[in-house]
RODO-2510 file (C-alpha; in nm, 4 decimals, decimal comma):
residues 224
     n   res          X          Y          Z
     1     x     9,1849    11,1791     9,2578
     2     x     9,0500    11,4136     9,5909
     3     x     9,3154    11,6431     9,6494
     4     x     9,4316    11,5568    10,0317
     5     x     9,2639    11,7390    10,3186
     6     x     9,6710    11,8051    10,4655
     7     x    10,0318    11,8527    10,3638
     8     x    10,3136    11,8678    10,5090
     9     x    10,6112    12,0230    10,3537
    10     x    10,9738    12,0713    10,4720
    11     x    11,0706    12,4461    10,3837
    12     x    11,3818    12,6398    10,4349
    13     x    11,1045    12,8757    10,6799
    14     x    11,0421    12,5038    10,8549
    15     x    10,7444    12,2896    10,8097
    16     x    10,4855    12,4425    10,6042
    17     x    10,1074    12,2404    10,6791
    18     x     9,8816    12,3031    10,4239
    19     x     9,5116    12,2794    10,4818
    20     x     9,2413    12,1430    10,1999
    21     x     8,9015    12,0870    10,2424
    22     x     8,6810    11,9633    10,5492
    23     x     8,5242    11,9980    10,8690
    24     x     8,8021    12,1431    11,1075
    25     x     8,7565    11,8641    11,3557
    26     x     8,8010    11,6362    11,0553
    27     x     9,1555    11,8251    10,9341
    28     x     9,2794    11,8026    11,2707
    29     x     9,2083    11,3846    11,2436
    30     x     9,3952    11,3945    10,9699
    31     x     9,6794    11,6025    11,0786
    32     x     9,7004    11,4137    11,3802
    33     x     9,7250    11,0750    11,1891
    34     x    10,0000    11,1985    10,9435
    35     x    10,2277    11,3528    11,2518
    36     x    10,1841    11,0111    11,3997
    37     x    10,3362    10,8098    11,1405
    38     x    10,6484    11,0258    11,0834
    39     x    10,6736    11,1348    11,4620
    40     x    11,0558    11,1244    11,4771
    41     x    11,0778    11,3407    11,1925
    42     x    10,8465    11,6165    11,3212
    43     x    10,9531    11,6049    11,6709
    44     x    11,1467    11,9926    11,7546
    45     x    10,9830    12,1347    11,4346
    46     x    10,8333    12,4955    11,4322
    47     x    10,5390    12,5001    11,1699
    48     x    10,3311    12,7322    10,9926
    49     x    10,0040    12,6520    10,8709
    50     x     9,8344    12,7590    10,5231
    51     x     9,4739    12,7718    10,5381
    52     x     9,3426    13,0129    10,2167
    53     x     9,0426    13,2047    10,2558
    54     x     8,9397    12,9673    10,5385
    55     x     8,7632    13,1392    10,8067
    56     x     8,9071    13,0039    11,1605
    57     x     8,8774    13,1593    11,5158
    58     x     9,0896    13,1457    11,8372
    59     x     8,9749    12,8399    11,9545
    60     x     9,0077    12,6605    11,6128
    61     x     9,3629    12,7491    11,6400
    62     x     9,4406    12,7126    11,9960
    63     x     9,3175    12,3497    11,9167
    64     x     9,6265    12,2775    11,6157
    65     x     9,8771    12,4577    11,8411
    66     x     9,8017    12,1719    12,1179
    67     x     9,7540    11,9227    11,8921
    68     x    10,1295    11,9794    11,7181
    69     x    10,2334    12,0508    12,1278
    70     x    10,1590    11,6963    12,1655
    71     x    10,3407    11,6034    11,8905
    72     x    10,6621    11,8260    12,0292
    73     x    10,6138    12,0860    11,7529
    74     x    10,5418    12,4606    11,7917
    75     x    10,2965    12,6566    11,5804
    76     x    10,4544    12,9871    11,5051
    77     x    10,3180    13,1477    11,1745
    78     x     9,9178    13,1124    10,9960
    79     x     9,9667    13,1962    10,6472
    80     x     9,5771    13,3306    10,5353
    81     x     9,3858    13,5384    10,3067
    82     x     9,0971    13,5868    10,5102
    83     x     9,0492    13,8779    10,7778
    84     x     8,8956    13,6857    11,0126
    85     x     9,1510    13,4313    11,1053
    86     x     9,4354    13,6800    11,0412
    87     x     9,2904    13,8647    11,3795
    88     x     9,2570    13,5259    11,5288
    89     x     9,6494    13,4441    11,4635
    90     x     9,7104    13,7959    11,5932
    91     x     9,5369    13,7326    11,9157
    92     x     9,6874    13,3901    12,0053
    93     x    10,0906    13,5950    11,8910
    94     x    10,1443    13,3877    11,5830
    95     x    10,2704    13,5457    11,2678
    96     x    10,0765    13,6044    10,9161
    97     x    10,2945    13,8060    10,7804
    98     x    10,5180    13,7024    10,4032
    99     x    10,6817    13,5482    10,3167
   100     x    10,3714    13,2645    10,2854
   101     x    10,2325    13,1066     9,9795
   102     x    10,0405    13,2462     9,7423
   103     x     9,6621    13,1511     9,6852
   104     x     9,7282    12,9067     9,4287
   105     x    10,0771    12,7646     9,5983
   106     x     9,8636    12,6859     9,9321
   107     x     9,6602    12,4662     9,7064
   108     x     9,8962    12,3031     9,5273
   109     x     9,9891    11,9752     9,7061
   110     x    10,2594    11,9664     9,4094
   111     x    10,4840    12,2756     9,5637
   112     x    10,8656    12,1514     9,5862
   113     x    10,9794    12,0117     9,9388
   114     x    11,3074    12,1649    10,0733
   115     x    11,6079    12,1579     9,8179
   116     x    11,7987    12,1146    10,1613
   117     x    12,0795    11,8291    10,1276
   118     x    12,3220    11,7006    10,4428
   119     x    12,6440    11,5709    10,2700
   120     x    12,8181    11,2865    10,5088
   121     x    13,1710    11,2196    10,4129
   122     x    13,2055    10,9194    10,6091
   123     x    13,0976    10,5269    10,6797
   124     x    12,7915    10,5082    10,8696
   125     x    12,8819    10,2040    11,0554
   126     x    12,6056    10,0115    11,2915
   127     x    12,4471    10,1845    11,5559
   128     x    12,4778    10,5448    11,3778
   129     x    12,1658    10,7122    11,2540
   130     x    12,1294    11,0201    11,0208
   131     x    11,7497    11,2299    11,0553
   132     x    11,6832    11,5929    10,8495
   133     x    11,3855    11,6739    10,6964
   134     x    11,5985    11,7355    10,3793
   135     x    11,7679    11,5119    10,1625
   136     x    12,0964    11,3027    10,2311
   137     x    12,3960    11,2233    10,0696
   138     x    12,6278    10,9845    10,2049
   139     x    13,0050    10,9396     9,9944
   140     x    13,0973    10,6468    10,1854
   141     x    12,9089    10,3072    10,3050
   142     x    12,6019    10,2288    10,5046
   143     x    12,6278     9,9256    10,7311
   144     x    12,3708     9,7288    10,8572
   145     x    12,2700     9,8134    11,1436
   146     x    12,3149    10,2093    11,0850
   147     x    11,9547    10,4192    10,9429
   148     x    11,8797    10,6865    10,7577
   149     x    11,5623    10,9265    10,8002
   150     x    11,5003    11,1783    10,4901
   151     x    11,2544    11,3774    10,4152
   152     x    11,3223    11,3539    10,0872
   153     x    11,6047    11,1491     9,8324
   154     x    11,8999    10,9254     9,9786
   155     x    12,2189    10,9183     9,7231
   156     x    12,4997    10,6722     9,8549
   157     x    12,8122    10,6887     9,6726
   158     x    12,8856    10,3542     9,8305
   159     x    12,7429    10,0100     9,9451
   160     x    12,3992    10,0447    10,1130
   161     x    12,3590     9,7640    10,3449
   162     x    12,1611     9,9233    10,6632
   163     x    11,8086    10,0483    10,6802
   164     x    11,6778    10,3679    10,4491
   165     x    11,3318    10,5816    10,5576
   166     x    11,3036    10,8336    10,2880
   167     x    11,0274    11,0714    10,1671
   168     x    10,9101    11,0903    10,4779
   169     x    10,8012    11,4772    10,4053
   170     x    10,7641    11,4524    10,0093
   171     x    10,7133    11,0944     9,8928
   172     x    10,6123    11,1987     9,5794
   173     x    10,9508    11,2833     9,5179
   174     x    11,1643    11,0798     9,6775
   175     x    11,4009    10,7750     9,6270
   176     x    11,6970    10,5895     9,7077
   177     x    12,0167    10,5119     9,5258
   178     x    12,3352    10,3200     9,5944
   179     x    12,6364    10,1595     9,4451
   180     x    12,5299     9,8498     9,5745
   181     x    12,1307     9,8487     9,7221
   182     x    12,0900     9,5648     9,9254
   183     x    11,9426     9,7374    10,2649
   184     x    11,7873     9,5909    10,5770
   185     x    11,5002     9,8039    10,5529
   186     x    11,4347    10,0215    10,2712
   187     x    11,1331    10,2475    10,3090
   188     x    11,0138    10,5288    10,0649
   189     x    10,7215    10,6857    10,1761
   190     x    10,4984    10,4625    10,2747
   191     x    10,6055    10,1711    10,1014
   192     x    10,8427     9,9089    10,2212
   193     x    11,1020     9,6490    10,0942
   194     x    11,3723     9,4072    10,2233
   195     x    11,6780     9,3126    10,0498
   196     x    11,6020     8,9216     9,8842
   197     x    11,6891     8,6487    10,1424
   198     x    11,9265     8,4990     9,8692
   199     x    12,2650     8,6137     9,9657
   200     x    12,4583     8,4460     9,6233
   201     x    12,7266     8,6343     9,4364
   202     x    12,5850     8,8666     9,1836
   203     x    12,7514     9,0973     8,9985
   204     x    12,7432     9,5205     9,1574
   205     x    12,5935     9,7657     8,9526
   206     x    12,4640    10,0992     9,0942
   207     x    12,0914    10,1174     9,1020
   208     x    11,8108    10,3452     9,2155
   209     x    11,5410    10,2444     9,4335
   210     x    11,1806    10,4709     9,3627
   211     x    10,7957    10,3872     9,4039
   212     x    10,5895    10,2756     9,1183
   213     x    10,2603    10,1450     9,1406
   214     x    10,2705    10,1717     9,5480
   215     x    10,5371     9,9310     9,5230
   216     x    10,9730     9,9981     9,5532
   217     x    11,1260     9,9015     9,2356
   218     x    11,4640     9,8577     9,1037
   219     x    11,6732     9,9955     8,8161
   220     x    12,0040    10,0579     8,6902
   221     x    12,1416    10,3696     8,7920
   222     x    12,3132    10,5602     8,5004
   223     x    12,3073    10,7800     8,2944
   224     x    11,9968    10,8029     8,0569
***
């Protein structure tokens, strides 16, 4: 598999946008794409971008900082090993200095997301909505009608019956679990499920909720 030409990650720094390989015009396509589809979750961010040893100049930058402008998102930091676009960041008042990733780090699209985690000790009853680029924990019930946007994992110690977007910054390592799963909406990453139309009596058991295949399955959630 091609390793993706962008990543996003959430950080406890912010958003950290990792750049692979391609034409810059092409990156920026791509960028501009992924910021699209998880707008509300980006929107207020400051970012810094990871290029490597790519070689980028003043206007190559000034082009991502209005591209994430549109996007409501502010370019503050270029993490690089090259010279050349170090200058460039200096120029246009951005930051390269650590802490940034390493060489190998800005390459690996497998680096961990944030290990933030928003703890609500309440019902989310309809009409409330819940948005970090973290993870969420809920000790109480979601009803429909009331959403959740993650970056990352949703844990519900309690009935999920309302709508779930999670992974929306690491997919990869996301998923969603509940005493009771039976949501609106339940989206992880880029795949998307509805609760069955057939409303009969079952018995409750906890279960988690993860992407397999590029489809949301099912389990039991216990102990293993």
């Amino acid at each position: 598999m091609a390793p993706e030409r962008v990543t996003i990650k959430g950080t406890s720094n912010g958003i950290v946008i990792t750049i692979g390989a391609g034409s810059w015009q092409t990156i920026l396509q791509h960028l501009a794409r992924k910021l699209e589809q998880r707008a509300s979750f980006f929107k207020g961010g400051r970012a810094a971008v990871a290029v490597g040893e790519r070689l980028l100049n003043e206007e190559e930058l000034e082009a991502l900082g209005t591209l994430l402008a549109e996007h409501q998102m502010t370019l503050w930091a270029v993490y690089s090993d090259a010279a050349e676009t170090q200058s460039a960041a200096k120029a246009l008042g951005l930051e390269i200095e650590t802490p940034r990733p390493t060489a190998t780090a800005a390459r690996a699209p497998s680096a961990r997301p944030t290990d933030s985690v928003t703890t609500i000790r309440r019902t989310l009853r309809s009409g409330q909505t819940v948005e970090t680029l973290g993870n969420v924990v809920v000790i109480g019930d979601v009803n429909p009608g009331a959403v959740i946007k993650a970056g990352g994992y949703v844990i519900i110690w309690g009935y999920l019956r309302g709508t779930v977007y999670a992974g929306a910054v690491s997919p990869e390592d996301a998923f969603v679990a509940a005493l009771e799963l039976k949501p609106v909406q339940l989206i992880i990453g880029s795949a998307i499920a509805r609760a069955p139309a057939d409303d009969r009596r079952r018995t409750v058991i906890p279960e988690i909720a993860f992407v397999q295949d590029g489809q949301i399955v099912a389990e039991a959630w216990h102990r293993k």
